[in-house]
C-alpha positions as CSV (number, residue, x, y, z in Angstrom):
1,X,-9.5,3.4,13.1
2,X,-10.1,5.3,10.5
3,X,-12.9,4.1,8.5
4,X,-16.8,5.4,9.2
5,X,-19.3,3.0,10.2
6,X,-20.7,2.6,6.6
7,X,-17.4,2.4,4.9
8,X,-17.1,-0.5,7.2
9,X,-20.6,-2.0,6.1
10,X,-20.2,-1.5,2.4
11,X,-16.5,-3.3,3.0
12,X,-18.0,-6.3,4.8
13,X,-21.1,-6.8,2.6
14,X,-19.2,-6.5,-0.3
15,X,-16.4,-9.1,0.8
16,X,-19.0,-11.4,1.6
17,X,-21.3,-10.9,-1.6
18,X,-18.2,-11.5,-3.7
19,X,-15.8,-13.5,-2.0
20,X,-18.6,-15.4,0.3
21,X,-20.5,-15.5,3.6
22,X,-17.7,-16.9,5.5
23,X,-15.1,-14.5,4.3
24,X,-13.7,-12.3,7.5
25,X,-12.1,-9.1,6.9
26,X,-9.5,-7.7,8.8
27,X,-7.8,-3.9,8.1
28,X,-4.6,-2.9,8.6
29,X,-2.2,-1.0,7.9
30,X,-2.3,3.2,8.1
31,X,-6.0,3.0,8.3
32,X,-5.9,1.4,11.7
33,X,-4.0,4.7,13.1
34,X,-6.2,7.3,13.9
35,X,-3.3,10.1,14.1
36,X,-2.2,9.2,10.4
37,X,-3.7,10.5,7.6
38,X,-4.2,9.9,3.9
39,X,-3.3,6.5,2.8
40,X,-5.3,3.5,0.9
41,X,-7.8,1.2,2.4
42,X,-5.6,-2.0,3.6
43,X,-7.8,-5.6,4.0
44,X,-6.8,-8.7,4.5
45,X,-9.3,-11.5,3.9
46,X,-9.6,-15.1,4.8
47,X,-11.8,-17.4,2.5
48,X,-12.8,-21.2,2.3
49,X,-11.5,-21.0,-1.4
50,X,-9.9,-17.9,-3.3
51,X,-10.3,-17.0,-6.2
52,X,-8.4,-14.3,-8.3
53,X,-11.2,-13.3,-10.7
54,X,-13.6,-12.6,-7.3
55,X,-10.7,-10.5,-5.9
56,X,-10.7,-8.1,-8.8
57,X,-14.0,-7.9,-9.0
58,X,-14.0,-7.4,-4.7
59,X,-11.1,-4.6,-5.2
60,X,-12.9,-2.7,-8.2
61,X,-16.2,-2.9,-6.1
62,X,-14.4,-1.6,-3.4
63,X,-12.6,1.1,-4.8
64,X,-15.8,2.4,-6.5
65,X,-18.3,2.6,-3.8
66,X,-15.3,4.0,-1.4
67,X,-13.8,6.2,-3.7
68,X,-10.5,5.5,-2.3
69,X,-7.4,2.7,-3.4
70,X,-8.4,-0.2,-2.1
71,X,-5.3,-2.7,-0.9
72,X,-6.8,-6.6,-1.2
73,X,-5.3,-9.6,-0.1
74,X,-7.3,-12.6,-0.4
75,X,-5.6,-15.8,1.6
76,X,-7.4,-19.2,2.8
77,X,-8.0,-19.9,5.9
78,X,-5.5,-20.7,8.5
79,X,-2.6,-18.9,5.7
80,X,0.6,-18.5,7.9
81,X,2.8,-16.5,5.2
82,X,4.1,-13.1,6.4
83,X,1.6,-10.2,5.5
84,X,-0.6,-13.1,7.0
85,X,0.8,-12.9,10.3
86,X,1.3,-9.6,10.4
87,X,-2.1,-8.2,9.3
88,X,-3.5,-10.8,11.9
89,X,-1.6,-9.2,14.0
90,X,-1.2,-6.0,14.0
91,X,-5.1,-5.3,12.5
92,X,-8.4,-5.1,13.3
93,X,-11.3,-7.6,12.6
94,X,-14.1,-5.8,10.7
């Protein structure tokens, strides 16, 4: 993974400060490859409730205190769509 330990603490805290304590973050994409390089910061997060003013403000947050594009998608709990599955799957559980 390619992510230090306190990019991964700023992306947890933040998740939860904005989106709330129960939200569970998951990355994937290039970011979970270690011989990649480059590429933007992929998360997938489940919520009780989202909300799409809380995921721009979670994105912007993001993006500034990473300095890096941040990719944010923001599903309920238990979402079975696609990228849903496939992030689940193929990702890793911050």
């Amino acid at each position: 993974m390619r992510l230090t330990p306190a990019q991964i603490d700023t992306i947890k805290s933040t998740a939860q400060a904005v989106l709330g304590e129960g939200a569970q973050v998951t990355l994937f994409g290039s970011r979970v490859h270690d011989e990649q390089k480059g590429g933007d910061v992929d998360l997938y997060v489940e919520t009780v409730q989202p909300d799409l003013m809380k995921k721009i403000r979670c994105k912007v947050s993001l993006q500034d205190q990473l300095d890096m594009p941040v990719d944010l998608i923001v599903k309920p709990y238990g979402d079975q769509s696609p990228i849903s599955l496939i992030a689940k799957q193929e990702g890793i559980r911050l």
